[in-house]
C-alpha positions in Angstrom: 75.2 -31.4 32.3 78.6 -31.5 31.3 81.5 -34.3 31.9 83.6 -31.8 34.2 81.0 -31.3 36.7 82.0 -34.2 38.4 78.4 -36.1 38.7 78.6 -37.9 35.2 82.6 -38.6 34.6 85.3 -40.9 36.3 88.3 -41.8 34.1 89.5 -44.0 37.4 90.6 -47.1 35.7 91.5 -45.3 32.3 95.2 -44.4 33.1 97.4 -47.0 30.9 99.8 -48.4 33.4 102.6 -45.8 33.2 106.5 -47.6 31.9 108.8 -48.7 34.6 111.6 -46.4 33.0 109.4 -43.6 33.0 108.2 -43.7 36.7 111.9 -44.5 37.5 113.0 -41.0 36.0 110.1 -39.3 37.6 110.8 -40.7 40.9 114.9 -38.9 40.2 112.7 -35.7 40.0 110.3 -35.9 42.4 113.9 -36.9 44.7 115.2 -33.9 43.4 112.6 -32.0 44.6 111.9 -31.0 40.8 108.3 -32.1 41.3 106.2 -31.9 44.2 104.2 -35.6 43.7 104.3 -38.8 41.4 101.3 -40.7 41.2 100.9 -44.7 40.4 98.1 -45.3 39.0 95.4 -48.1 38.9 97.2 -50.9 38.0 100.4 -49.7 38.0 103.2 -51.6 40.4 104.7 -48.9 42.7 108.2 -48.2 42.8 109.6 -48.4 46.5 108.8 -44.9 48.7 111.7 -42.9 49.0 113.3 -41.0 52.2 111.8 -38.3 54.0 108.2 -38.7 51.5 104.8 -39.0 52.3 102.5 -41.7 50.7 98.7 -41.2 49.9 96.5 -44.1 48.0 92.9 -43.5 46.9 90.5 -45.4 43.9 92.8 -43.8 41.2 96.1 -44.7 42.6 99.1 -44.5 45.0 100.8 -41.2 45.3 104.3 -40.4 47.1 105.0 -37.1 47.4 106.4 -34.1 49.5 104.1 -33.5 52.4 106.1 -30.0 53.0 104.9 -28.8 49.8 101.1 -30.4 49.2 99.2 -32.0 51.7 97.3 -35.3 51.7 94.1 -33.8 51.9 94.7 -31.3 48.8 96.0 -34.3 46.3 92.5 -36.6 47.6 90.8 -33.3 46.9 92.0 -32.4 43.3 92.0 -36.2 43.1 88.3 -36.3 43.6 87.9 -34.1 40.9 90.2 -35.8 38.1 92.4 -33.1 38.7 95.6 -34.5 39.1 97.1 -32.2 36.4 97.5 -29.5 38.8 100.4 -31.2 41.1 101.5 -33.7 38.7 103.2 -31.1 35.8 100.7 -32.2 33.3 99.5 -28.5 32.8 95.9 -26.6 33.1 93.3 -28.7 31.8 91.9 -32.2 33.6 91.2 -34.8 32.0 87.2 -34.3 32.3 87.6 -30.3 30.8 89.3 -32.5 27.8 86.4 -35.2 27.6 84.1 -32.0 28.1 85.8 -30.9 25.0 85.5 -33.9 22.5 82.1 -34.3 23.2 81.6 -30.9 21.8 83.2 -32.4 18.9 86.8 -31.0 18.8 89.7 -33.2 17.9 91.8 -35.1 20.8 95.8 -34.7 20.7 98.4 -35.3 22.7 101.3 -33.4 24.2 104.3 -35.8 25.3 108.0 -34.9 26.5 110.4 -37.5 25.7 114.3 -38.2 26.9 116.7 -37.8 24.6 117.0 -42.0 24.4 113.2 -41.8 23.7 111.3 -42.5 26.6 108.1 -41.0 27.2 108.8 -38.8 30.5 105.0 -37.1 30.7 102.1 -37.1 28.5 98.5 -35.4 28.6 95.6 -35.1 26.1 94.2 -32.2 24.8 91.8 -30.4 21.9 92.6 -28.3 19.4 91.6 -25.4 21.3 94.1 -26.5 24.3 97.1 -28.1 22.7 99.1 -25.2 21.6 98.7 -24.0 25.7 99.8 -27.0 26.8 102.6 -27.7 24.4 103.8 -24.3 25.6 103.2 -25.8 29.0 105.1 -28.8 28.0 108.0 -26.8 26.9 108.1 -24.3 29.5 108.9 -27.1 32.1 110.5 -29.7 30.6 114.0 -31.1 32.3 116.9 -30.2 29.8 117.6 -32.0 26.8 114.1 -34.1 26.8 111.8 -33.3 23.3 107.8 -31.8 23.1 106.1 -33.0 20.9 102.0 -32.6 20.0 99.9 -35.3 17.5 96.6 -35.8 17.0 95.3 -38.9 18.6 95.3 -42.1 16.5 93.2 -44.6 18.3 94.5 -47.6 16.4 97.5 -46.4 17.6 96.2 -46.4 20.7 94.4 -49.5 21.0 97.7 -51.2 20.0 99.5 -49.5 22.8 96.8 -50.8 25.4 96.8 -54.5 24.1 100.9 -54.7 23.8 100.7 -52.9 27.9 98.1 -55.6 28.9 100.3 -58.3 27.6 102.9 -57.3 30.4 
């Protein structure tokens, strides 16, 4: 039985807490109507609901977004499934396909797009069998003048990331 199916996997709870600059420029987008939903998730303080958007919270988090172009229903069901890549511009793979994926023993990256001032603007995981897609993902739809880059994962880079964030 693998991670993806749904019945042995839940990474609710294993979002880090996302910067307030960075959910600042992705609410500009989402206003802009450059993205279709931004999510808060667990443990991350939500940024005020802007005009004319709808709100939806479930166990993974808070999300505002544009009820004209997803519905409620269709983020808590993608939601359900750890699938929050699909509405959230994080390209094609969830985060249980990518857990699927180290337990078969690949490598974990990361692909992140970053402003020109440095701040992180997105970020997903990957394998070595999905990064170069979702680089090209990454690249394809990233807002003009912002940077792509793709590194393996250092978990003591990690881990120091996750201490400094839970020190507020």
């Amino acid at each position: 039985m693998g991670l993806s199916d749904g019945l042995t996997y839940s990474d609710t709870g294993r979002c880090l807490p996302e910067n307030r600059r960075t959910l600042e420029l992705q609410q500009e987008q989402l206003k802009a109507g450059k993205r279709d939903v931004q999510m808060f998730p667990l443990g991350t303080r939500e940024l005020p609901l802007p005009d004319r958007l709808s709100r939806f919270q479930n166990d993974r988090g808070v999300f505002h977004f544009h009820a004209d172009k997803i519905s409620a229903d269709e983020i808590a069901h993608l939601s359900a499934q750890s699938r929050e890549n699909v509405f959230l511009k994080l390209g094609p793979y969830s985060k249980p396909e990518i857990m699927d994926r180290f337990r078969d023993g690949e490598r974990l990256f990361y692909v992140t797009e970053y402003t020109p001032d440095g701040v992180e603007f997105r970020s997903a995981a990957g394998t070595e069998s999905t990064i170069d897609e979702q680089f090209d993902y990454f690249e394809l739809s990233k807002e003009p003048g912002n940077t792509v880059v793709k590194v393996e994962l250092d978990w003591n880079a990690v881990m120091s990331v996750m201490l400094d964030r839970m020190k507020g």
